[in-house]
C-alpha positions in Angstrom: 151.0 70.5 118.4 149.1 67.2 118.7 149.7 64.3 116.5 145.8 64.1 116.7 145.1 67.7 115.8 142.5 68.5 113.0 141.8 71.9 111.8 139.0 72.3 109.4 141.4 74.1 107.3 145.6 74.0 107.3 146.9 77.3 105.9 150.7 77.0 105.5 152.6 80.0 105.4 151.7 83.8 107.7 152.1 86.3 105.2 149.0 88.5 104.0 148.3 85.4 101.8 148.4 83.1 104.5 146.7 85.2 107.5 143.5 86.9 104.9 143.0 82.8 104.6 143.2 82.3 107.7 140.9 85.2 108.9 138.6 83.8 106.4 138.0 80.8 106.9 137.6 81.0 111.1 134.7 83.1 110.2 132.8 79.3 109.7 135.8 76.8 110.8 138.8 76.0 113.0 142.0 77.0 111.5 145.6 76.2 111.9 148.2 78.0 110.5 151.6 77.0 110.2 154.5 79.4 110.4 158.3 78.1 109.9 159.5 81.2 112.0 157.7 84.1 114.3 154.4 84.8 112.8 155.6 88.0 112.6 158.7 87.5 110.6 157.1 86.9 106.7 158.1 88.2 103.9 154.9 90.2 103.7 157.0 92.5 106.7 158.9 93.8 103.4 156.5 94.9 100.8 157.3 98.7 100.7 154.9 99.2 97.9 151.5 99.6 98.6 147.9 98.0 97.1 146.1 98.8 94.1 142.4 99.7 93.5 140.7 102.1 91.3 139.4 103.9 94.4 140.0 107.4 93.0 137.4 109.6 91.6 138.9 109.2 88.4 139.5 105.6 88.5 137.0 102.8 87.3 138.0 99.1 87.7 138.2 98.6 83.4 141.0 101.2 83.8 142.7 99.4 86.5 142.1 95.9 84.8 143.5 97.4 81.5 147.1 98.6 82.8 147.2 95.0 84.5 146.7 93.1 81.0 149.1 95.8 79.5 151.7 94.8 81.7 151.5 91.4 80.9 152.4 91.4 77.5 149.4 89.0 76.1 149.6 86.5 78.9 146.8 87.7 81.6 144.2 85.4 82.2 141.2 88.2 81.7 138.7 86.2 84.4 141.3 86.4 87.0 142.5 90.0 86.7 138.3 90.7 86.2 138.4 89.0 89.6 141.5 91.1 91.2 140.5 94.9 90.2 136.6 94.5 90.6 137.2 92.9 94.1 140.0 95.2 94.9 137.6 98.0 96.5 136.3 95.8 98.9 139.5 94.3 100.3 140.9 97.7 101.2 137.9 98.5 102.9 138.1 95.1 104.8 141.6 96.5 106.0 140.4 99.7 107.3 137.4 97.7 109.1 140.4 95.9 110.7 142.1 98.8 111.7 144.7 99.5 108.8 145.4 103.3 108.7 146.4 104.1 105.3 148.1 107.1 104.2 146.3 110.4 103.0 145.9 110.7 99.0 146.4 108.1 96.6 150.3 107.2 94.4 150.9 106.0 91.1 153.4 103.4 90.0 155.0 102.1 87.1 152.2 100.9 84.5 149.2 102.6 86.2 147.4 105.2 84.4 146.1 106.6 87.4 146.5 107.6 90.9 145.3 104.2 92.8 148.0 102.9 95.1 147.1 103.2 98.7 149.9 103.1 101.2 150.1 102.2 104.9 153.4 104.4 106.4 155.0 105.7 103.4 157.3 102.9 102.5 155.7 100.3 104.7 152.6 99.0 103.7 153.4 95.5 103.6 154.4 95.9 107.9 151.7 98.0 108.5 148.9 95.5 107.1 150.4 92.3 108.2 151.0 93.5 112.1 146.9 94.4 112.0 146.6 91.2 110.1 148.8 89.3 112.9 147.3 90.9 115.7 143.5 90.1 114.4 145.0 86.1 113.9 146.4 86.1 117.7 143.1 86.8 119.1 140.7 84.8 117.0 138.9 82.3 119.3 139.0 79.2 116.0 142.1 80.1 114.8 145.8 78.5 116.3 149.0 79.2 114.8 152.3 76.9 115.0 154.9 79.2 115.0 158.3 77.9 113.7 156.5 74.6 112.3 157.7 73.6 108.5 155.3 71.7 106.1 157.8 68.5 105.3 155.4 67.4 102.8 151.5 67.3 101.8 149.8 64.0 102.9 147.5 62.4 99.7 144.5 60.1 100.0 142.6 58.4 97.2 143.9 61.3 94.8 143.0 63.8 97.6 145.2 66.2 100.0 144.4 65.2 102.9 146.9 67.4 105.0 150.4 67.5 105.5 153.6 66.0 107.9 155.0 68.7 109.9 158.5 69.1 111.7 155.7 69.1 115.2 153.6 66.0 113.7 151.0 64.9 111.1 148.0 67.0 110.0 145.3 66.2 109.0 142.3 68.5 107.2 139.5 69.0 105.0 141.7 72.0 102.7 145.0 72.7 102.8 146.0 76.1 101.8 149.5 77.1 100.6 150.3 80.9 101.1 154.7 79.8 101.2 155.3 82.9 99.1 157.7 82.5 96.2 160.8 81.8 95.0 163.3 84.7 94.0 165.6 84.1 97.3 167.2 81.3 94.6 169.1 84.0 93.0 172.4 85.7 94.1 171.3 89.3 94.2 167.9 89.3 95.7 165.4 91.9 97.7 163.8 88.9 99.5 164.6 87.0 102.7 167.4 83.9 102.3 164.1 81.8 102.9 162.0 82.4 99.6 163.1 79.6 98.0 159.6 78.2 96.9 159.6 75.5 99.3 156.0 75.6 99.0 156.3 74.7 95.1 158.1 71.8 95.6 155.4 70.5 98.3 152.9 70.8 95.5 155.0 69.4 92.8 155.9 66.1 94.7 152.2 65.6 95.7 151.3 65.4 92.0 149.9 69.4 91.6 151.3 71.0 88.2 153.2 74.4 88.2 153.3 77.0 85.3 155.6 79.8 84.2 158.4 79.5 86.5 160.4 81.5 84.1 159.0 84.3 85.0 160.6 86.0 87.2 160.5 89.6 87.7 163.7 92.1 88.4 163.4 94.6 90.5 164.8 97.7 88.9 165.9 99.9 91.9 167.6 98.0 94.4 170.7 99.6 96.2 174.0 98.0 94.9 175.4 97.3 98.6 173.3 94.2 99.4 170.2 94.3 97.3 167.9 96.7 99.9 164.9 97.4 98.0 164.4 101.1 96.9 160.3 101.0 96.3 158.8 102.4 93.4 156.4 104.9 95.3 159.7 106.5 95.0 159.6 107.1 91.3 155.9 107.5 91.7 156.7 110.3 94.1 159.2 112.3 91.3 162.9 110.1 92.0 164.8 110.1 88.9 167.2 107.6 87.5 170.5 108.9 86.0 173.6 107.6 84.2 177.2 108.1 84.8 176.9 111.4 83.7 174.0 112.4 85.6 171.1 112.3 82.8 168.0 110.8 82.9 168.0 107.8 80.5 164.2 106.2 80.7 160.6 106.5 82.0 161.1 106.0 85.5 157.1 104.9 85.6 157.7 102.3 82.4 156.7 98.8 83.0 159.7 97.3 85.8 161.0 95.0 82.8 161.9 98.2 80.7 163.4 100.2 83.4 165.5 97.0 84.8 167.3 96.4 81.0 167.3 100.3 80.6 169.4 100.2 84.1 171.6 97.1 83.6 172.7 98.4 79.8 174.3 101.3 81.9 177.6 101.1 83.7 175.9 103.1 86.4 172.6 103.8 87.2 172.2 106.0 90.5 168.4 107.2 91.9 167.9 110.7 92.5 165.4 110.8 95.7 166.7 115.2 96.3 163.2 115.9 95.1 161.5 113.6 96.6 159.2 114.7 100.2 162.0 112.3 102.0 159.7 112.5 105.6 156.7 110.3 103.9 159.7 107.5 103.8 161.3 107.6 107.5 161.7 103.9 107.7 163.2 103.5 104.2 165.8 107.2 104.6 167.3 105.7 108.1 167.7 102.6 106.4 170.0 104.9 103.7 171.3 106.9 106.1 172.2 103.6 108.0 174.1 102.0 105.2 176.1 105.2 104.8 174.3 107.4 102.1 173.1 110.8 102.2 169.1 111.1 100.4 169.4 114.7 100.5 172.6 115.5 99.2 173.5 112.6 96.4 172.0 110.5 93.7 171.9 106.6 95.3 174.0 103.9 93.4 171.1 100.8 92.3 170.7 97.7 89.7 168.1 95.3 89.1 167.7 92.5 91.9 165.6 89.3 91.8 161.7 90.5 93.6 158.8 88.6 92.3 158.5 85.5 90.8 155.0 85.3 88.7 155.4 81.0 88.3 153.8 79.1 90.8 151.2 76.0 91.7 148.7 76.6 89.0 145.3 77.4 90.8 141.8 78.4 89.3 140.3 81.7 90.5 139.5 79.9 93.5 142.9 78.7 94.5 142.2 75.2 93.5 145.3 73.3 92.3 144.9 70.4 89.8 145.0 68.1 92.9 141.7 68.0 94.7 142.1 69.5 98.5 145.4 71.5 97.8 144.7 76.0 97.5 147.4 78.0 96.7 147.0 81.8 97.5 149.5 84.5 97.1 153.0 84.5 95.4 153.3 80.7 95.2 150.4 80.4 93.3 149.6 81.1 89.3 146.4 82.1 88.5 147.4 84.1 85.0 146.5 87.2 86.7 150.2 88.5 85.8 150.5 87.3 83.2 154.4 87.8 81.8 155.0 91.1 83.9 153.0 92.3 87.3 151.9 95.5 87.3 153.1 97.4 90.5 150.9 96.9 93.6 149.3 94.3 92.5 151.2 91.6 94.5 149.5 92.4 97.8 146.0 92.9 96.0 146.5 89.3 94.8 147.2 88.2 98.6 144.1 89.4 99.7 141.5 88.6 97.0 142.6 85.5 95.9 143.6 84.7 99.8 139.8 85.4 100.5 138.8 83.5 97.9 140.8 80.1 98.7 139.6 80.0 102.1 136.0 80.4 101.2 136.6 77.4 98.6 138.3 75.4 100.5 135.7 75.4 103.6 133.5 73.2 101.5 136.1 70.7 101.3 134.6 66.8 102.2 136.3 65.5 105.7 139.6 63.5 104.9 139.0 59.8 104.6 141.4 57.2 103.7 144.9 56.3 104.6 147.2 58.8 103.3 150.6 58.9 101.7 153.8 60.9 101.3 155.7 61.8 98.9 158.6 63.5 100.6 162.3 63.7 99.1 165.7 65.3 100.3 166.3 68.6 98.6 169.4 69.9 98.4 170.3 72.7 100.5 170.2 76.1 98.5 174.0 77.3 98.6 175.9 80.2 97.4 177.4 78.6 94.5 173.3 77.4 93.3 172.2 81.3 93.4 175.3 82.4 91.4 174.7 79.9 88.8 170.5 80.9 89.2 172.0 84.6 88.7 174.5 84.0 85.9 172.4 81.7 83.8 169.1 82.5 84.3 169.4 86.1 85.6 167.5 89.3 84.2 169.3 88.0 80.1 168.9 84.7 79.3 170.4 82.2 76.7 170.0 78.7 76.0 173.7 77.8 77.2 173.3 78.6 80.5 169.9 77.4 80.9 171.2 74.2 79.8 174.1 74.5 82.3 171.2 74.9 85.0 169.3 71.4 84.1 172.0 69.4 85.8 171.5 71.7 88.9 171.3 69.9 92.2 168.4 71.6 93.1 164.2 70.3 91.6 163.2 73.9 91.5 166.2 75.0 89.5 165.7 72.8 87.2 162.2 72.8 86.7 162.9 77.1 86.1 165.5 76.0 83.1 163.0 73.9 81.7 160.5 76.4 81.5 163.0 79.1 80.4 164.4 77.0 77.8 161.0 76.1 76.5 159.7 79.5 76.0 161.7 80.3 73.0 161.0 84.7 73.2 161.3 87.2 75.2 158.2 88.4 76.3 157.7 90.5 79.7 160.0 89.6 82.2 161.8 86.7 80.5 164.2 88.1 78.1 165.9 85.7 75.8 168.8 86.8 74.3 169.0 84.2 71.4 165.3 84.6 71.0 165.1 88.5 71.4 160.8 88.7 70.1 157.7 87.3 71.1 156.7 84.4 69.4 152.4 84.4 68.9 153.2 80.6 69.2 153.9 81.5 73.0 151.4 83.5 73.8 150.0 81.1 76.7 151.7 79.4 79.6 154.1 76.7 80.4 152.5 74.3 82.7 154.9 71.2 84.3 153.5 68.2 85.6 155.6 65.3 87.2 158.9 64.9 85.3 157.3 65.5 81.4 158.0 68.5 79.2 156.2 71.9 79.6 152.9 72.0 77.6 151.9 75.1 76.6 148.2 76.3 78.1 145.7 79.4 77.6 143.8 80.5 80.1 140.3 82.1 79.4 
């Protein structure tokens, strides 16, 4: 890549986020995406649950917008999720435009109150749409891609991203879009890649953008014991039962993913029972089973709640502007409120493509960069073994303040900035779960926001 080179827009990161930008914005502009591995290789490739949208006969986007504010427990911002389920229709027809064969029949998932998740392969969704997505990028005639390129910080000009310094050279644009994906790989027992360690974040955070809620973090309730392999919920949606050492069922398998994870890890032994399940709409997700040395068909699989989704991220308007003029965020590394303190299944992917479209359509009207820029660029401390532990032991799935307290001397800026959050919101609401604080507090009922070093000052979001 040229030291000269300047795209119109710079999207960093090739997941769904990152590409439905991409696509976007090469409808009007040049575009360069970078990639720090294969474009093909994002965490996207994972997502085995599918994408919601009140597509169904039955369904109505007010239904679909009212199990997403359910789920998050008083802290959705209404005018983003308004955004997310009336657009939602439209983005899956983009897909199948693009040549994204979705399944027959629509599945339900924890939280929904209909039948409106629409899956790509079963189990793979998230492969299925990000190969067509990939494919459509390779060929695009304004669009070049930088594959195994890392952003080593965002480059800011009278007050202004400007671009950013890669490991191939300095970049300069009129928007710069951040699509890095989140954060969860910071914890010990995981279902993402070892690279989601919000990387992304901390480009934002050092280039003067605030973050919010990076306590948030949701568990995963159903991942297999062994090594943290995800176990979708289109399982439970499809009749998979979750039973106790002595084989009874001990929750709704379909409650909100906060319940069933404290339901499971109150248990000495939580096994899912997949015998009833039509095991040939999963092939991918049975030979990976079979692979590790269980039988589907014949026994109940041994699982326990795993780091997935973190909701925290740059804080973005329903545009994907961050608080520093030129920067988009789009995708898991963003907050927008849309979540608000739980996600409701399925919506993850949704968010990547609305709020992926609507960054890049923002960001195109971006002024060309002027100025001589700076960088603020720092070394981070590697993310070790011994840092997830502690991530997983202090600020895991129960929280206290002792541990969180432990955490602000971490080596790592993320970790810390996570215990500061978590310490400050003195509840449990949704996905944070404080132990020492074990209700919500009204007081709370908005979102932690960090800028620079200072304290986290509580927000709400209209």
């Amino acid at each position: 890549m040229s030291q000269k080179h300047q795209p119109d827009v710079l999207v960093i990161g090739a997941g769904i986020a990152g590409l439905t930008a991409a696509l976007t914005a090469a409808e009007h502009a040049s575009v360069l995406v970078l990639a720090k591995d294969s474009l093909d290789s994002s965490n996207s490739y994972a997502a085995q649950g599918g994408v919601a949208a009140a597509i169904g006969p039955d369904d109505d986007p007010a239904l679909h917008a009212a199990d997403t504010i359910a789920a998050g427990r008083g802290l959705c911002r209404p005018s983003a999720v308004a955004a997310l389920v009336e657009e939602a229709p439209a983005r899956i027809a983009d897909l199948r435009r693009l040549g994204v064969a979705f399944d027959e029949g629509l599945g339900r998932e924890g939280g929904h109150s209909r039948n409106r998740i629409v899956h790509a392969g079963g189990a793979d969704t998230g492969r299925r749409i990000a190969e067509v997505l990939v494919a459509r990028v390779r060929e695009h005639p304004r669009i070049r891609v930088a594959e195994g390129t890392r952003a080593l910080a965002l480059a800011v000009a009278d007050g202004r991203c400007t671009g950013a310094v890669t490991t191939a050279g300095t970049v300069a644009a009129r928007g710069t879009i951040l699509a890095t994906g989140g954060y969860a790989a910071l914890w010990s027992r995981t279902t993402n890649p070892n690279g989601a360690v919000g990387d992304g974040l901390l480009l934002a955070h050092r280039a003067g953008a605030a973050l919010a809620d990076l306590e948030l973090v949701q568990f995963h309730p159903t991942a297999l014991v062994d090594d943290g392999f995800l176990l979708s919920e289109a399982l439970r949606g499809a009749g998979a039962t979750l039973l106790d050492a002595d084989g009874r069922r001990f929750v709704d398998e379909l409650a909100p993913r906060d319940v069933v994870a404290r339901a499971i890890a109150a248990r000495s032994e939580a096994r899912l029972d997949l015998r009833s399940v039509e095991r040939e709409r999963y092939p991918t997700l049975m030979a990976t089973l079979e692979r590790a040395g269980y039988d589907p068909a014949d026994e109940p699989i041994p699982v326990s709640p795993a780091a997935h989704y973190t909701i925290g991220g740059v804080v973005t308007d329903l545009d994907g502007r961050s608080s520093l003029p030129g920067l988009y965020a789009a995708g898991e590394c963003a907050c927008t409120g849309v979540h608000g303190a739980n996600r409701l299944a399925s919506n993850s992917l949704l968010e990547c493509l609305v709020f992926g479209r609507r960054a890049a359509l923002a960001a195109l009207a971006e002024p060309e960069p002027v100025g001589k820029a700076s960088v603020a660029d720092e070394l981070v401390e590697p993310v070790t073994p011994v840092l997830r532990q502690a991530l997983w032991r202090d600020a895991g799935l129960i929280r206290g303040a002792a541990g969180l307290e432990r955490l602000l001397a971490a080596p790592h800026p993320l970790v810390r900035l996570i215990a500061k959050g978590a310490l400050a919101r003195t509840e449990s609401r949704g996905v944070h779960f404080r132990e020492d604080f074990p209700a919500e507090s009204d007081a709370l009922a908005g979102h932690l926001v960090l800028r620079g070093d200072a304290e986290p000052e509580l927000e709400r979001w209209s």
